[in-house]
N, C-alpha and C positions, 0 to 999 in steps of 0.2 A: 267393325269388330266390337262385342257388347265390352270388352274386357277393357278396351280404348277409352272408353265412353265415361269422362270425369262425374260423378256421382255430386248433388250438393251435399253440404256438408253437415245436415243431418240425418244424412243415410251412409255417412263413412265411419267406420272402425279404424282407430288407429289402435293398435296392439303393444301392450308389451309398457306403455309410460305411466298406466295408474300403480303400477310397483313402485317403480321410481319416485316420484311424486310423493305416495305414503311418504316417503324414508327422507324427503327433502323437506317437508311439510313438521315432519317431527322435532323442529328446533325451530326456534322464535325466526333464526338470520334464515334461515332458509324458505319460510314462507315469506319474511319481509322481501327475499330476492326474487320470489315468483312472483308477489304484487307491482316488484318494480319494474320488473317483466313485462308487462300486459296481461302473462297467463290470468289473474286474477278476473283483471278486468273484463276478458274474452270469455270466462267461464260464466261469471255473472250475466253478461250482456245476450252469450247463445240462449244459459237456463231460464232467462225469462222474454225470452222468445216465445221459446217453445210454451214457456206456460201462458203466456197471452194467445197464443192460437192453438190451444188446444192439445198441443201434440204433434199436429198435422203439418207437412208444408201448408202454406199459405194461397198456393195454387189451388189446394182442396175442399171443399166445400165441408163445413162443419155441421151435421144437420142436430146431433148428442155431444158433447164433451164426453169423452173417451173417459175412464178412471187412470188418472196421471200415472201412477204410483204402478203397474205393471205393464201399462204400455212399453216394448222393450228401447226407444230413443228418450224420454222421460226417465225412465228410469234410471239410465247411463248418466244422465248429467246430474241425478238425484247422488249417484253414486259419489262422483265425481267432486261433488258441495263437500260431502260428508267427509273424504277422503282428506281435505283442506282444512276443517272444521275442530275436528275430534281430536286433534292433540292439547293440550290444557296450556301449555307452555307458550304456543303458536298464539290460539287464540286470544291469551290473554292479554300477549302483547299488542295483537296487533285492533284489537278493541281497544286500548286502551292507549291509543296514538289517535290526537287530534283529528275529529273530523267533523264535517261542515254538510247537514242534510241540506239538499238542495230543494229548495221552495217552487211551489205549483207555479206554473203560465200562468199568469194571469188571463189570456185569453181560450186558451185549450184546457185548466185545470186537468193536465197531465204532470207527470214528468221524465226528465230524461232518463233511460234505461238505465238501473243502477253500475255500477260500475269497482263496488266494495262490497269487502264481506259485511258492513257497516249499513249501505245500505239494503242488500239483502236481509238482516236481521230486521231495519227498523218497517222494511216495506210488506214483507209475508209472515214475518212470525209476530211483531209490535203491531199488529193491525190494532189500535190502541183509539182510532178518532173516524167519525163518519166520514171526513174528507181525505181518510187514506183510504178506504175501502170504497170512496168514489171512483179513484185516481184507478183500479184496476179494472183491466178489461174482464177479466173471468175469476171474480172474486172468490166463487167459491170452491173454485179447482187452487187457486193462489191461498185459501187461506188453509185449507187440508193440508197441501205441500206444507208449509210453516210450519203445521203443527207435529207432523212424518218429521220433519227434518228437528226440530224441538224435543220429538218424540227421544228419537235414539241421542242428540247430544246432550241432556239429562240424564242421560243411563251412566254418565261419568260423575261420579258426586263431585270433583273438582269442579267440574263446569254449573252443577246442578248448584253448590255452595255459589259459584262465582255470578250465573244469573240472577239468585235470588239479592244479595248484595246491592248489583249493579242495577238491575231493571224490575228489581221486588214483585218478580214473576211470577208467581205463587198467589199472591194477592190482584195480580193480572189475569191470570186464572180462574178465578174464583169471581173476581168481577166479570168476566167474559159471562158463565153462567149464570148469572146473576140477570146479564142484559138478555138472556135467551128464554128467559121464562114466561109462560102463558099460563093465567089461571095459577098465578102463582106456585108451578109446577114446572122442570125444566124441560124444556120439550126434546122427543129424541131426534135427532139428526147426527149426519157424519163431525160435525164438526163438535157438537157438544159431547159425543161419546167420546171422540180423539181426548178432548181436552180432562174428562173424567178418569180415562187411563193415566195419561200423564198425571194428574194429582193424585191418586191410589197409588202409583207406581213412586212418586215423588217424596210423598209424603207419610207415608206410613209404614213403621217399623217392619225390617226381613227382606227376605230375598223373594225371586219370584217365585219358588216353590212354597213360598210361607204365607203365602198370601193371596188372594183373587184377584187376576189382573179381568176386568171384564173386556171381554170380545168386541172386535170392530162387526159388530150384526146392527144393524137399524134395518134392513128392506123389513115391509112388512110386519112392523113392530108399533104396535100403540104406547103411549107414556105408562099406562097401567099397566101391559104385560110388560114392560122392560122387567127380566129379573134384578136388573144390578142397580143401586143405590147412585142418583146420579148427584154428586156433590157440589153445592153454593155457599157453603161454609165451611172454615176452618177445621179441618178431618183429626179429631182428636177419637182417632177408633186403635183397637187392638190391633194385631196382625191376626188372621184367618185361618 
């Protein structure tokens, strides 16, 4: 009987807990009680499974990297980050409790699967040094994720004040564009355009109807026809 038949468990649905969750997550104790949980650490350790292989079980042969961000198992645990993430009060706390990045093999330069929302932030969204962007298997499906998941926890100015503070993200930003340049021109790809919304979106006065948030479009797009102003410095423009 098919209906017998245990599913692994990136192809199960459990229903009905990302409510709950929200509403446990919205107080500092109640995320510190799902970190102490394991919940934390199982959420971390499946989501970056899946982004090391692609999306796919591991049984399946990867011949493209899928686009993470609507494949519908990706997208669930993208959900699932976010859901843990996006309350101000949560996160501040619990970034803000001692923690201890765990240093490469020295003979693998790996490392072990992160296991914190701590290392989650410093591993896909701080891609900050060439020997972290060694350490991943599918860098540029890991560094997109980062910047999707950066994308909307910035959409909060609590968190968006509390990054810039903490990890002077803005000028992380800017220098990421900076290192992306050819012809001293920023070249278009998915990840320099991600990063050019985020600072448009970030940093310049209004809402989004006051302003031009430029489009994730790159297929087929030269540096010269990009319509939208791709930014490497300090955005001291009007709103739109």
């Amino acid at each position: 009987d098919d209906d017998k038949i245990v599913k692994p468990w990136y192809q199960r649905r459990v229903r009905g807990y990302g409510y709950m969750v929200s509403q446990i997550v919205g107080i500092p104790a109640g995320l510190v009680a799902l970190e102490r949980s394991g919940f934390i650490r199982q959420l971390s350790q499946n989501l970056w499974w899946l982004l090391e292989n692609g999306g796919a079980p591991v049984e399946v042969p990867i011949t493209q990297p899928p686009d993470p961000f609507f494949e519908g198992v990706v997208l669930k645990a993208m959900t699932s980050l976010i859901q843990v993430l996006i309350s101000y009060d949560s996160l501040h706390s619990i970034l803000n409790t001692p923690h201890k990045i765990v240093p490469l093999d020295p003979d693998t330069f790996r490392q072990p699967e992160p296991s914190t929302l701590q290392d989650i932030i410093d591993r896909i969204i701080l891609i900050d040094s060439s020997q972290k962007s060694m350490c991943l298997m599918n860098f540029e499906i890991m560094q997109i994720f980062g910047l999707r998941i950066l994308s909307i926890l910035l959409s909060s100015l609590d968190i968006l004040m509390y990054f810039v503070d903490k990890y002077d993200i803005i000028t992380f930003l800017l220098q990421c564009q900076q290192e992306s340049k050819v012809d001293n021109k920023v070249i278009i790809e998915d990840a320099t355009v991600e990063r050019n919304r985020i600072l448009v979106r970030s940093t310049i006065l209004g809402g989004d109807t006051e302003k031009v948030i430029p489009p994730r479009i790159t297929k087929d797009i030269m540096s010269d026809d990009y319509p939208y102003p791709l930014f490497d410095t300090p955005l001291y423009l009007r709103a739109t």
